[in-house]
C-alpha positions in Angstrom: 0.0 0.0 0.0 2.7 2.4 0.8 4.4 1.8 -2.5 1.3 2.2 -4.2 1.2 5.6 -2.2 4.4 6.7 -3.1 3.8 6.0 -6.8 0.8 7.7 -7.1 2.2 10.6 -5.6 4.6 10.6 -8.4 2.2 10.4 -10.8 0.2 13.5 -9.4 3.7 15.5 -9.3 4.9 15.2 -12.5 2.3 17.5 -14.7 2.3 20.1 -12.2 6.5 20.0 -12.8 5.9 20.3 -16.6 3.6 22.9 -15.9 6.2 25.0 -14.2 8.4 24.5 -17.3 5.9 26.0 -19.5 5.8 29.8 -17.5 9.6 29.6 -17.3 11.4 33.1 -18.2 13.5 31.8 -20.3 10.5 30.2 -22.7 9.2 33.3 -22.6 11.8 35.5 -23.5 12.9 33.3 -26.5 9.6 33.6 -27.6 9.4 37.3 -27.6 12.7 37.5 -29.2 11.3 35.5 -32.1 7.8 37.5 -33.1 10.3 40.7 -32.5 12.7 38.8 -35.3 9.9 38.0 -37.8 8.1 40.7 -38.2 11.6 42.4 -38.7 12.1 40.0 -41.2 11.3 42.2 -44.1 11.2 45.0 -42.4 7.6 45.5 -41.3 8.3 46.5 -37.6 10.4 49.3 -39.1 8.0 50.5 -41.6 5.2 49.8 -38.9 6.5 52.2 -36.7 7.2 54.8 -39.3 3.6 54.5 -40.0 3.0 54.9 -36.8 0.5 52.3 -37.6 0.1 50.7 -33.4 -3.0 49.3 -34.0 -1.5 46.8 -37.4 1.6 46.3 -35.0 -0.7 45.2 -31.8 -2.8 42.9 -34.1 0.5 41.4 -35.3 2.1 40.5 -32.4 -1.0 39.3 -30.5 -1.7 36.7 -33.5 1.6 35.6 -33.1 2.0 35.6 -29.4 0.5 32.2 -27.8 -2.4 32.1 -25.6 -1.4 33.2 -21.7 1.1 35.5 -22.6 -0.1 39.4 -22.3 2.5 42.1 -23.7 3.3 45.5 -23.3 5.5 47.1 -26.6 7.1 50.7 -26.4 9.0 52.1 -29.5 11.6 54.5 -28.7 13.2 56.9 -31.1 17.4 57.3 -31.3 16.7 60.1 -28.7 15.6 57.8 -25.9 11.9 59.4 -26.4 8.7 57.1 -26.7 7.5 57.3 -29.9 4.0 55.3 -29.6 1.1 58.0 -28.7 -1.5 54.9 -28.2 -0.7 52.1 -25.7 0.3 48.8 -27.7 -0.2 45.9 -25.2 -2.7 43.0 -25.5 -3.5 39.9 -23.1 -4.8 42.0 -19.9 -2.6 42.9 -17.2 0.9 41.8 -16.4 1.8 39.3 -14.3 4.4 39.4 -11.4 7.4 37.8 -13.6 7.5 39.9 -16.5 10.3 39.4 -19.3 11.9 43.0 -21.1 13.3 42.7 -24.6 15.1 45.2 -26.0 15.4 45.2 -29.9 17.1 47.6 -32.5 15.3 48.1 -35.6 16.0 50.0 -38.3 13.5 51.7 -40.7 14.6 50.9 -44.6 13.4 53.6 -46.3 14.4 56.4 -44.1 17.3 54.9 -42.4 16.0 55.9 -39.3 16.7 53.6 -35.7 14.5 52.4 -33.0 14.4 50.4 -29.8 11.9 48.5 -29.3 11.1 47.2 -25.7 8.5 44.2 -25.5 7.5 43.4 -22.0 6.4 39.6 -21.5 4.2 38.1 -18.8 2.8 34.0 -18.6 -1.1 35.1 -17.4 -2.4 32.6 -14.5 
């Protein structure tokens, strides 16, 4: 009986472990690194933001963001000032361990530079 105990309880602990996994930081910031990365791949977030179109740019990264993860995104010009005039965050509030990306992109057409910082958080 006690093995049978001990077993079970093994059985019990092991999703809640993977679950832990899943909300790790490191997950998390990998995975904002990447949706920062593609839509730079032909430079979209760069001619996004000279657009100053917030509202394409929040659509885009909450379709590509998974389910449970709420964002906060602030573009900043070579000048260190915020550029957005509209909050760009999607997914509710943040959580208590949230993940900052910084990212340099740079606009094609104008040549003009921009840090981009994307604020991760697992919602629970």
């Amino acid at each position: 009986m006690a093995a049978t105990i001990v077993f079970s309880s093994l059985l019990v602990s092991i999703p809640i472990n993977e679950l832990e996994n899943v909300y790790d930081s490191r997950n998390l910031r990998s995975i904002g690194l990447n949706v920062l990365v593609e839509l730079d791949r032909d430079g979209d977030l760069g001619r996004l933001i000279a657009q100053r179109n917030w509202t394409e740019l929040s659509r885009r990264i909450s379709i590509m963001l998974p389910l449970g993860v709420s964002y906060n995104l602030t573009v900043y010009n070579e000048e260190g000032k915020e550029v957005n005039s509209l909050p760009i965050s999607g997914g509710g509030v943040l959580g208590e361990d949230i993940v900052s990306i910084q990212y340099l992109v740079v606009e094609r057409t104008n040549l003009r530079f921009y840090v981009v910082r994307l604020q991760l958080a697992w919602v629970r």
